[in-house]
Steps between C-alpha positions, in 0.01 A plus 500: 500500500307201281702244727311606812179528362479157311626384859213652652227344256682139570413492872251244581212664638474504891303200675408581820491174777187480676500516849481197782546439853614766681525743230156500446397487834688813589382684193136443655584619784661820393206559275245477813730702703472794188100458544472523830753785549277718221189383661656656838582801309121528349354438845744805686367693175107425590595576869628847424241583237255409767626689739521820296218437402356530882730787605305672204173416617568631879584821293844502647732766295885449434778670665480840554865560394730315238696211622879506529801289378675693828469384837336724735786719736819680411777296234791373680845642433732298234850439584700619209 
């Protein structure tokens, strides 16, 4: 049990290599994809709370009954 720890502590710490070229360049470009994909997101969000937000000021009420998981009509028959 000593062995492995003293092993452990004798690692040299971990140097990470910077990046260049492509490397970088494709890190930048994943990070503005990220950004613009939650800025999408954020927008849809304002869109929505918007037009609740209208819907609510029309005085328009929800469903009169509950929604369903179930499609309208009769269930079809399962083959056993």
């Amino acid at each position: 049990m000593q062995e492995t720890v003293e092993s452990n502590q004798a690692q040299a710490p971990i140097q990470p290599e910077p990046l260049v070229g492509f490397g970088f360049f494709v890190e930048v470009l994943n990070g503005i994809g990220v950004m613009l994909g939650l800025a999408l997101l954020w927008f849809l969000e304002k869109l929505r709370n918007s037009f609740f937000r209208l819907l609510d000021r029309m005085n328009v009420k929800a469903r009169a009954r509950r929604g369903s998981a179930f499609p309208p009509g009769r269930p079809r028959r399962t083959q056993a």
